[in-house]
Rosetta silent file (secondary structure, phi, psi, omega in degrees, C-alpha in Angstrom):
SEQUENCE: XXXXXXXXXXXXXXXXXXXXXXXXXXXXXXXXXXXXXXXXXXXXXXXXXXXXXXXXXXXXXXXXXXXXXXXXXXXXXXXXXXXXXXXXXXXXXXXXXXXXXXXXXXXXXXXXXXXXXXXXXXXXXXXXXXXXXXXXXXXXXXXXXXXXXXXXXXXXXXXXXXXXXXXXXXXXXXXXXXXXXXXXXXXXXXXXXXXXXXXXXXXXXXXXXXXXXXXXXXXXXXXXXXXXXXXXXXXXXXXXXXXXXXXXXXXXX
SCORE:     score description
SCORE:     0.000 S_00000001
   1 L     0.000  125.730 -178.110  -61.010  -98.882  -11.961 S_00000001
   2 L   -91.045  113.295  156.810  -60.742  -99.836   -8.126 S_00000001
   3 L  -126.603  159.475 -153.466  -57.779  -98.338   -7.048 S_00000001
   4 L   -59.687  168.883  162.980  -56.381  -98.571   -3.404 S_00000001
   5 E   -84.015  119.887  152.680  -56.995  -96.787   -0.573 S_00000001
   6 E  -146.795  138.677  179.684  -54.320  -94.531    0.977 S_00000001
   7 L   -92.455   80.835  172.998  -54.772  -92.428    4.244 S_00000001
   8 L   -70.195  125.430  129.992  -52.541  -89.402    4.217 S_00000001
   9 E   -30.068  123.646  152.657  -52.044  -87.721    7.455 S_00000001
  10 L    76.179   30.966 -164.350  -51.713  -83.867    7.913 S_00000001
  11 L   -95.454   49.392  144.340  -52.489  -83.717    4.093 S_00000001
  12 L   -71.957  -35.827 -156.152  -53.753  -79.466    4.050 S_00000001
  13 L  -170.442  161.337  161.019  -51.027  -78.136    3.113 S_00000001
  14 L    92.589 -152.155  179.402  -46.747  -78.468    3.161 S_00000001
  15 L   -48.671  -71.856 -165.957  -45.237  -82.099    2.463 S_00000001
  16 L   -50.040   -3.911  169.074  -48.692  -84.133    3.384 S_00000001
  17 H   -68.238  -71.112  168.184  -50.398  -82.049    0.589 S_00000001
  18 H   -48.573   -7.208  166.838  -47.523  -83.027   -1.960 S_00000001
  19 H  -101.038  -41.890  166.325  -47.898  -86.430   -1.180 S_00000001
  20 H   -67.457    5.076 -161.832  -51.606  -87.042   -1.339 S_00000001
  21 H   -89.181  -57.087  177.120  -51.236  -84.546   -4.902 S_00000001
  22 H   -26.930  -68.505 -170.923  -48.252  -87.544   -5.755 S_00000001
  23 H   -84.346   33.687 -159.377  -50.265  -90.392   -5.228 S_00000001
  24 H   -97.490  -56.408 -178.536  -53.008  -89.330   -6.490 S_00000001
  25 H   -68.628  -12.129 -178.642  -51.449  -89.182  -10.112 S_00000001
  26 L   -98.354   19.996  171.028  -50.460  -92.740   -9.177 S_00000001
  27 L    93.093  -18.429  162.513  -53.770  -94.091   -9.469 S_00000001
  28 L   -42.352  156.815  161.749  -54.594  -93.850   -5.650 S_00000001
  29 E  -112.692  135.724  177.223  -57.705  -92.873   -3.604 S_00000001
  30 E  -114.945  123.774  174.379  -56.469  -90.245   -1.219 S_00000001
  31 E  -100.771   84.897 -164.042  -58.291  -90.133    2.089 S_00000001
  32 E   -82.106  121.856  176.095  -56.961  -86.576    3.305 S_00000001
  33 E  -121.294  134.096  173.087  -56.720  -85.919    7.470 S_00000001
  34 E   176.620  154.893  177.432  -56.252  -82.885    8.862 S_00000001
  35 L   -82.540  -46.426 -164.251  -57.742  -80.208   11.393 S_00000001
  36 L   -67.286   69.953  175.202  -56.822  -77.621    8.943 S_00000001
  37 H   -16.429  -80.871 -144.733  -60.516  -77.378    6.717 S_00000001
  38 H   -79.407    7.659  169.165  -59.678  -75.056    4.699 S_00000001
  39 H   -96.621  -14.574  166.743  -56.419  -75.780    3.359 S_00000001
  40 H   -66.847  -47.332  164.990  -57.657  -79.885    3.443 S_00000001
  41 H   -31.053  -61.677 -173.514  -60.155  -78.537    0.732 S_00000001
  42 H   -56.596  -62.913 -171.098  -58.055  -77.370   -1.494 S_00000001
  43 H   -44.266 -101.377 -179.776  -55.654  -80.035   -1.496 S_00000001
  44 H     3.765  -66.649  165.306  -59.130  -82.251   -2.095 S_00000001
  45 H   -34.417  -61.925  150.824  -60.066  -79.666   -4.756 S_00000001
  46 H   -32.081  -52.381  159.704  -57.110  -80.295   -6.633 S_00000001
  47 H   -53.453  -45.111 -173.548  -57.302  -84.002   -6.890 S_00000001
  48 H   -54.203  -65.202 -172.048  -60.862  -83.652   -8.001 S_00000001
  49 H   -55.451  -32.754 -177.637  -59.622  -81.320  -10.860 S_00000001
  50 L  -103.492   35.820 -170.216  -57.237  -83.315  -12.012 S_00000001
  51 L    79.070   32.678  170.830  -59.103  -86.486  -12.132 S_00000001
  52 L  -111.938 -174.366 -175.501  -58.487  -88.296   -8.787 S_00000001
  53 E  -125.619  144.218  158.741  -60.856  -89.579   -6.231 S_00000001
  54 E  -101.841  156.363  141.166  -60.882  -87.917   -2.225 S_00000001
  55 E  -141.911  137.221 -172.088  -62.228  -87.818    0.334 S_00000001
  56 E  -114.332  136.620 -143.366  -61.314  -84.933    3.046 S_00000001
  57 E  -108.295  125.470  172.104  -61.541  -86.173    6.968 S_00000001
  58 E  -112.395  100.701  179.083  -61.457  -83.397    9.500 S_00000001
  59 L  -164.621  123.664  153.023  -60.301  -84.567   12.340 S_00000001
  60 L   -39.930   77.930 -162.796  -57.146  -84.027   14.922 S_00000001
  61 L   -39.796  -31.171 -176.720  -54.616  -87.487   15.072 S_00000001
  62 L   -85.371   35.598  148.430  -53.888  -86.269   18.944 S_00000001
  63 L  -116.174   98.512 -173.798  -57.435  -87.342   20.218 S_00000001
  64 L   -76.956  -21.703  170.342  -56.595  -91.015   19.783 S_00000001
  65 L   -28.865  -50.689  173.791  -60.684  -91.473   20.481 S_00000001
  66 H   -68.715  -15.494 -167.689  -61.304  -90.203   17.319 S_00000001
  67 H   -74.729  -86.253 -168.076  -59.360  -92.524   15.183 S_00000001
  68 H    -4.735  -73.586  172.127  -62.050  -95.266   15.252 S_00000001
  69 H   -20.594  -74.057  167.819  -64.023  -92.804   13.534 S_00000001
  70 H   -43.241  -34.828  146.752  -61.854  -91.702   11.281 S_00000001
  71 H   -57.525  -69.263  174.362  -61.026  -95.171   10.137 S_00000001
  72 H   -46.695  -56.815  169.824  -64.298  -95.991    9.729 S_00000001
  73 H   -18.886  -69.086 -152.931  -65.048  -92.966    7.640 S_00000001
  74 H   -83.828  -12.766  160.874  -62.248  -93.333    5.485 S_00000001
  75 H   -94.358  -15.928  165.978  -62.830  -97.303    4.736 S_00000001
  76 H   -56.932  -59.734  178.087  -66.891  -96.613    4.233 S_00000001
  77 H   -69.067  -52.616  175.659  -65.886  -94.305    1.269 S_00000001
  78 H  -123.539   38.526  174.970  -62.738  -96.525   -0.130 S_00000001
  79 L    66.711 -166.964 -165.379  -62.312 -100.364    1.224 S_00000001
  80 L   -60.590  136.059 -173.956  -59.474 -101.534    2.726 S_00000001
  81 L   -55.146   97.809  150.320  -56.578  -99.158    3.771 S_00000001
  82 L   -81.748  -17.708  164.202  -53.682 -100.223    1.945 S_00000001
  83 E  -139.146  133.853  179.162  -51.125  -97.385    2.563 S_00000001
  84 L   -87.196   84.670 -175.492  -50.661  -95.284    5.791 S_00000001
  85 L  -103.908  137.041 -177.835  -48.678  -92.091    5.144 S_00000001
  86 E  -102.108   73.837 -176.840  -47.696  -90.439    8.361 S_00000001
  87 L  -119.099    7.943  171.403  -47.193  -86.736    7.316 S_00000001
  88 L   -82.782  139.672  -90.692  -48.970  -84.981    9.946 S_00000001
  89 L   125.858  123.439  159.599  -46.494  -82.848   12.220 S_00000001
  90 L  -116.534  150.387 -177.894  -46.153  -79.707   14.307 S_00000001
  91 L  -112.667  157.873  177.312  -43.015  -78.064   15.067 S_00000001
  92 L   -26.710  136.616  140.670  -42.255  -76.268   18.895 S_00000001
  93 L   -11.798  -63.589 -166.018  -44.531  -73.388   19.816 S_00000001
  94 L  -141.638  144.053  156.045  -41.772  -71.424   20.202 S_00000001
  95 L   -78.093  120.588 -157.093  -37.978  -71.778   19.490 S_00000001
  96 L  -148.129  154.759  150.601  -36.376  -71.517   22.766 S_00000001
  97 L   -41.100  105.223  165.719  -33.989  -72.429   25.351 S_00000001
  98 H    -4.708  -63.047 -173.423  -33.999  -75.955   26.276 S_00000001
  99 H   -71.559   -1.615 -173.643  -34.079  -74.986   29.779 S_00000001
 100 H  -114.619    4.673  168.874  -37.240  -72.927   29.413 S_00000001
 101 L   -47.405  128.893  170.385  -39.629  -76.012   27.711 S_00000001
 102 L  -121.954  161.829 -152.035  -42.602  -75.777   29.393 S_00000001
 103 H   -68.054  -76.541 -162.122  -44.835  -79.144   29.602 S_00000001
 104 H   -33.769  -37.729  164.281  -47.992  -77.973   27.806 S_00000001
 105 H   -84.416  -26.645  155.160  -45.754  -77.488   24.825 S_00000001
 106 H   -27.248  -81.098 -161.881  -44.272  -80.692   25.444 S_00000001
 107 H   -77.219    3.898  173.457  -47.112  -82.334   25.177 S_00000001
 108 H   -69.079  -53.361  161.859  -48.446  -80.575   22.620 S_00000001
 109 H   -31.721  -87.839 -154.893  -45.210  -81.872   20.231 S_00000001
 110 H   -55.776  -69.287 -179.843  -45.969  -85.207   21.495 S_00000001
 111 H   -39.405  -42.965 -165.196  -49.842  -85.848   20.901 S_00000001
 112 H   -79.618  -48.843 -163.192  -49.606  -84.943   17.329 S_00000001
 113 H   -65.170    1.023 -166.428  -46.325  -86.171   16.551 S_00000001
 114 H  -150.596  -51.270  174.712  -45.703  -89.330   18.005 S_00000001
 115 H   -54.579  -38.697 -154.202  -48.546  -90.162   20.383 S_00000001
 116 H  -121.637   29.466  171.443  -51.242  -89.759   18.026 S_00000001
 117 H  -119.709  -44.098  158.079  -49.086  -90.851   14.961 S_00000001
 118 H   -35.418  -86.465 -174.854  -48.258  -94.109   17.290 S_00000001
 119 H   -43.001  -51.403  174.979  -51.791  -94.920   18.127 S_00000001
 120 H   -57.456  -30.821  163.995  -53.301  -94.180   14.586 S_00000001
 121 H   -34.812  -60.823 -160.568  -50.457  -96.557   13.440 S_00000001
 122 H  -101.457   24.107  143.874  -51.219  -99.276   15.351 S_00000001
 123 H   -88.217  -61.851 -172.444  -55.078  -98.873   14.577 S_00000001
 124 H   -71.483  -26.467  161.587  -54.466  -99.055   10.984 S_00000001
 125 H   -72.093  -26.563  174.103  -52.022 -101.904   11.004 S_00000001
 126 H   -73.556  -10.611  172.186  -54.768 -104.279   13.038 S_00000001
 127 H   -83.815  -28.662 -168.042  -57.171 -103.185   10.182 S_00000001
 128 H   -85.922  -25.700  162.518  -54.493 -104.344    7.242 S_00000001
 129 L   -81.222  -29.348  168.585  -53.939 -107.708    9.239 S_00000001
 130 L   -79.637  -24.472  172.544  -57.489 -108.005    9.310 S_00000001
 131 L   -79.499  132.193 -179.448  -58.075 -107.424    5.426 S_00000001
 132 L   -71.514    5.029  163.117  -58.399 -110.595    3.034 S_00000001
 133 L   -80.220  150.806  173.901  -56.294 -108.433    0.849 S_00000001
 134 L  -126.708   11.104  167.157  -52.616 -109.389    0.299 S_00000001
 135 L   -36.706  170.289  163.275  -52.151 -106.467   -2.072 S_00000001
 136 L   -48.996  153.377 -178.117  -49.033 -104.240   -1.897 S_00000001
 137 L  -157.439  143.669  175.805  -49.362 -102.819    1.848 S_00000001
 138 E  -163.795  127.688 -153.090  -47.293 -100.083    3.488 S_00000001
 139 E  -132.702   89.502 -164.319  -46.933  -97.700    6.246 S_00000001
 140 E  -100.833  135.118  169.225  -44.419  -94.870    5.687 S_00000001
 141 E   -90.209  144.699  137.594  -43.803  -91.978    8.872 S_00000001
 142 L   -80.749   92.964 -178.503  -42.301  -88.742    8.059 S_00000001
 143 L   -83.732 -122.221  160.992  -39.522  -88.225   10.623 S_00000001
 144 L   179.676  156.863  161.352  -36.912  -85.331    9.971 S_00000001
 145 H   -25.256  -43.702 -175.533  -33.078  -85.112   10.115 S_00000001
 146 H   -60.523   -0.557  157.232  -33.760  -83.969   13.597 S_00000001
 147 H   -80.581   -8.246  128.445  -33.631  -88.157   14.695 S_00000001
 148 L  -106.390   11.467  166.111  -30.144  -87.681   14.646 S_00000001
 149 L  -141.861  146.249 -147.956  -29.442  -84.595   14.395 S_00000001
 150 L  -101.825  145.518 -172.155  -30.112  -82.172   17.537 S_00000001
 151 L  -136.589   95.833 -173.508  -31.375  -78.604   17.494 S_00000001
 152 L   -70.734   -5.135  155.814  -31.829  -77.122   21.020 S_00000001
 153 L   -87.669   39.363  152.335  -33.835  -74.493   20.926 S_00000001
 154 L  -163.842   63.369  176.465  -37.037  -77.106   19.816 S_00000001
 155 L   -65.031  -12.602  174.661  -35.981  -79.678   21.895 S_00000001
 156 L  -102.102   -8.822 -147.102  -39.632  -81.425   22.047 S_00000001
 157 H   -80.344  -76.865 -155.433  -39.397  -81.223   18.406 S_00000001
 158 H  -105.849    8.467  157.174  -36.863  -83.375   18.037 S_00000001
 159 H   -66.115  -50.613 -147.012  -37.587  -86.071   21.079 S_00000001
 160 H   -69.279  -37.710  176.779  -41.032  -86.387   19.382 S_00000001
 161 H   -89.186    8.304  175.862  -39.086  -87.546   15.627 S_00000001
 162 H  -101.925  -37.253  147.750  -36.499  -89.862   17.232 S_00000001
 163 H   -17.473  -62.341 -164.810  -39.823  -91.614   18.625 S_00000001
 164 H   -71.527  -46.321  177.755  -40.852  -92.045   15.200 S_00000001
 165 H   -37.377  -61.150 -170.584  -37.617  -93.439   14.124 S_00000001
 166 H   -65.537  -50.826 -175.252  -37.814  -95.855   16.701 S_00000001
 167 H   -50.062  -35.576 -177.541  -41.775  -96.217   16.400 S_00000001
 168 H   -77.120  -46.016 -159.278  -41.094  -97.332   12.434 S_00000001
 169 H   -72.268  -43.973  143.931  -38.049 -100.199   13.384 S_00000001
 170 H     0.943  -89.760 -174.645  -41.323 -101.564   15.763 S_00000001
 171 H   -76.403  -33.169 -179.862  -43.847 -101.933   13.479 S_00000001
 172 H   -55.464  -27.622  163.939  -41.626 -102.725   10.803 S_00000001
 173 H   -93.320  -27.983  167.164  -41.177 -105.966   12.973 S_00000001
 174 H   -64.072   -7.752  178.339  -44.308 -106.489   13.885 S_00000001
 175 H  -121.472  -10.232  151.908  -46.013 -106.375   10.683 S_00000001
 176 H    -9.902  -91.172  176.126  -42.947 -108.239    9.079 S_00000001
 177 L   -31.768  -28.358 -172.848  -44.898 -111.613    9.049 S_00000001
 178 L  -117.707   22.159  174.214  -47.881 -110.062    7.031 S_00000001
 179 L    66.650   40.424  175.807  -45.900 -108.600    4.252 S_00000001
 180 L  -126.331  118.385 -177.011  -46.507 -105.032    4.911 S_00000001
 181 E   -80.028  148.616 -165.039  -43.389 -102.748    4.806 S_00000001
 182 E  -135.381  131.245  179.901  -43.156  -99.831    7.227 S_00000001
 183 E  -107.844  158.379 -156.593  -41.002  -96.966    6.512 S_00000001
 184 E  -140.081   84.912  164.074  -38.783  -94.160    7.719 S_00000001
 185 E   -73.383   81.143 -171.986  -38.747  -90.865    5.758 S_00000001
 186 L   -87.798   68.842 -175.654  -36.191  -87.814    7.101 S_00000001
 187 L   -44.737  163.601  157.128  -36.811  -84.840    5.225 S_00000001
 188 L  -107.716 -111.271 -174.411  -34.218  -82.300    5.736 S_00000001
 189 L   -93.992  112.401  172.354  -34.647  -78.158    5.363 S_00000001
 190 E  -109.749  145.131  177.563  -37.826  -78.101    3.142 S_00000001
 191 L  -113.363  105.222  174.653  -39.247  -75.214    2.565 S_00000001
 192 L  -117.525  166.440  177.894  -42.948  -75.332    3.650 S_00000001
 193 H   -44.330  -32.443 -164.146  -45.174  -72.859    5.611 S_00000001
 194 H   -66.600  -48.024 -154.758  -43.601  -74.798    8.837 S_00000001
 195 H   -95.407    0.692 -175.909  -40.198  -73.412    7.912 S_00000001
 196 H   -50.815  -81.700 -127.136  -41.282  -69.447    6.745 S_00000001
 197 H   -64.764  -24.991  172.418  -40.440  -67.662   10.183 S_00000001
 198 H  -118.440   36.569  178.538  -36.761  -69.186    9.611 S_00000001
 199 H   -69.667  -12.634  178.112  -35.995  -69.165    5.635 S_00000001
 200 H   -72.135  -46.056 -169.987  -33.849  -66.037    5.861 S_00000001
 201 H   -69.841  -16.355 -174.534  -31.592  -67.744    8.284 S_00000001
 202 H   -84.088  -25.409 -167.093  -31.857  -71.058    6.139 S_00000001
 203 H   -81.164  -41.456 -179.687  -31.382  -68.691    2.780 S_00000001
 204 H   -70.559  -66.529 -172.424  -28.169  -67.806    4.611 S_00000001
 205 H   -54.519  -39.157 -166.346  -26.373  -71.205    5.934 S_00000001
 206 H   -65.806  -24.715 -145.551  -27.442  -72.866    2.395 S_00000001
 207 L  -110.792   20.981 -175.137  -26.080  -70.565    0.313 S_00000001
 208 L  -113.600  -33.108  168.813  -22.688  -71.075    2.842 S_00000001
 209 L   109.276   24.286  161.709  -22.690  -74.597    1.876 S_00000001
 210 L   -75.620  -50.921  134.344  -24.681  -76.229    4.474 S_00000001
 211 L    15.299   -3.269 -139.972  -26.303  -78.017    2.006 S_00000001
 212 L   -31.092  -28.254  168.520  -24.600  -79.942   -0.190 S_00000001
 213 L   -70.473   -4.474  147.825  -27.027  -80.072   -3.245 S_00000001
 214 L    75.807   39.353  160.720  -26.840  -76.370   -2.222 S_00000001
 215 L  -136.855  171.753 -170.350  -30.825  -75.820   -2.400 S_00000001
 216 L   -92.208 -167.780  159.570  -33.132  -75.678   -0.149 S_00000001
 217 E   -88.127  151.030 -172.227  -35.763  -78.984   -0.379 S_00000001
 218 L  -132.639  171.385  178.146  -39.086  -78.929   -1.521 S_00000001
 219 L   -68.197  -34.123 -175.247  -42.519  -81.014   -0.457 S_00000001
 220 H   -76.326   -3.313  141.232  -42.390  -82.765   -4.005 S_00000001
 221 H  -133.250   55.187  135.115  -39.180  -84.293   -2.971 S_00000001
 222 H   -74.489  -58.216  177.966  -40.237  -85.884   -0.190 S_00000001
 223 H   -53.545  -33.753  174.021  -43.332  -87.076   -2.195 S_00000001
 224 H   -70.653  -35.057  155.338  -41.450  -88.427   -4.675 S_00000001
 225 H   -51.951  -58.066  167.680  -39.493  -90.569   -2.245 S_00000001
 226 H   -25.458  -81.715 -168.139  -43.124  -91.664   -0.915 S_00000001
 227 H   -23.006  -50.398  175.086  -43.939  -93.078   -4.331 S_00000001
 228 H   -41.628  -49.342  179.420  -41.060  -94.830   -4.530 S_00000001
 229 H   -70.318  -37.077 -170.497  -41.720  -97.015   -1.418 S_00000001
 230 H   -70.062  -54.766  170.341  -45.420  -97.465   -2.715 S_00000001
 231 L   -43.726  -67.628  165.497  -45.654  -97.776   -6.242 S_00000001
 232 L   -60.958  131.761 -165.395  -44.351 -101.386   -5.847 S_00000001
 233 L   -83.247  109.213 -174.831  -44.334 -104.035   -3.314 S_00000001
 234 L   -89.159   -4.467 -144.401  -41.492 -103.052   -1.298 S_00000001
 235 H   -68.341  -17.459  166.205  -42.178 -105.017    2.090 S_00000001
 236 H   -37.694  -53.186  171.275  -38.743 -106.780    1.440 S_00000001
 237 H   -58.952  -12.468 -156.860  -37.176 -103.403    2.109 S_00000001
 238 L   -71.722  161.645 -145.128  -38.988 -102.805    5.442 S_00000001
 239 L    94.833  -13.625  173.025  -37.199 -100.590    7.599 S_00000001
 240 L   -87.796  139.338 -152.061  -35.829  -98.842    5.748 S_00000001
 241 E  -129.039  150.267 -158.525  -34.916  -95.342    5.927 S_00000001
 242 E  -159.990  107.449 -115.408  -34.292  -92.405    3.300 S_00000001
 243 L  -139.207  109.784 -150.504  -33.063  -89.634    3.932 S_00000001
 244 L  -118.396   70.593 -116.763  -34.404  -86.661    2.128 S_00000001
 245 L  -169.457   -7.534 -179.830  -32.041  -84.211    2.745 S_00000001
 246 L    60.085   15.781 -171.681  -29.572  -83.205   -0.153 S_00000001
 247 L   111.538   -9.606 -156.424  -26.849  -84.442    1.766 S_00000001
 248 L   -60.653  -47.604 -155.701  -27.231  -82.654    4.591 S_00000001
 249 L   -80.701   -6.353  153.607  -26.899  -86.136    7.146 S_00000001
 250 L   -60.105   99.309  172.163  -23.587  -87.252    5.314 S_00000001
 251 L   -29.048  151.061 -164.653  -20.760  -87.013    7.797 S_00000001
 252 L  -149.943  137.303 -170.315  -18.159  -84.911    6.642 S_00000001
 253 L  -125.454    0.000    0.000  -14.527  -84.442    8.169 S_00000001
């Protein structure tokens, strides 16, 4: 059985775990990136056991230097890249006053999330324009609610996902022409290790009716949105955005 290549980003642990676990059962080769060994392992581990194929990439998306590599790597073990999921993501250092950002965490936000999600992006689409496949093709980002909606004590946070928003409507035109759809995911409050320090306060608003599906979100439904875009040749749709979020990003009067 040949089955494609997809390169999840920031696939240790959280969403990007649940999504390489997803496609995995969907007949995929999961190429798993991440700094985090030993939680990239597992996630690897898992796949193995349940009869998928891996491979896990250790390497940090904000040292755009490294991507060659890291390409190479990951098509020397499975042929051409056919899907790009963009799930790797840090949230602020610290939750803080706006007025008290200081640049180092700026730019901290910014290398993984956007700079080095940008760059691998645009690496991986000149390899998929470059493949004599014309297979299903796709490139989906993991943004967050936080492109439109603003939360000011992690204010690099949420410049660094309104990037991506914009960074997806981009490539979605530029790779238009070669049939490969590029996507826009926006989880809302999921509860992953990123979100522990505030689930009491999250435990609180939801159960107030912030919510409307009046739960919190989990990584397997975000993955299952992935799938959706994937399973199928979607590139009609590109551009498109999905909002993963229980309701939260419906206006309300």
């Amino acid at each position: 059985m040949n089955r494609p290549l997809s390169i999840v980003t920031g696939a240790s642990r959280g969403i990007g775990a649940a999504i390489a676990l997803e496609l995995s059962k969907i007949g995929m080769k999961i190429a798993l990136l991440d700094s985090d060994k030993i939680n990239g392992l597992k996630t690897y581990g898992e796949i193995i056991d349940s009869g998928g194929e891996a491979i896990f990439v250790e390497c940090d998306i904000s040292k755009v230097e490294d991507h060659k590599r890291i390409i190479q790597e990951a098509m020397h073990w499975g042929g051409d890249i056919r899907f790009l999921i963009n799930g790797a993501g840090i949230s602020s250092p610290v939750r803080d006053d706006l007025l008290k950002i200081q640049p180092d965490a700026f730019d901290s936000v910014m290398g993984v999330n956007l700079r080095g999600t940008f760059f691998l992006t645009q690496a991986v689409s000149i390899q998929m324009i470059n493949s004599s496949s014309r297979e299903n093709r796709a490139i989906v980002t993991i943004s967050s609610v936080n492109t439109d909606q603003a939360t000011v004590d992690r204010g690099e946070y949420c410049i660094s996902k309104t990037g991506l928003s914009m960074m997806t409507k981009l490539f979605a035109l530029r790779l238009a022409a070669h049939n490969i759809g590029v996507f826009e995911i926006r989880p809302g409050i999921i509860r992953t290790p990123m979100t522990e320090k505030v689930a009491s306060k999250y435990d609180k608003r939801i159960a107030e009716g912030l919510v409307p599906v009046s739960r919190w979100g989990y990584p397997a439904d975000v993955a299952k949105a992935v799938k959706v875009l994937v399973a199928e040749d979607t590139s009609f749709l590109t551009g498109t955005v999905i909002n993963v979020d229980g309701g939260l990003s419906i206006p309300t009067l």
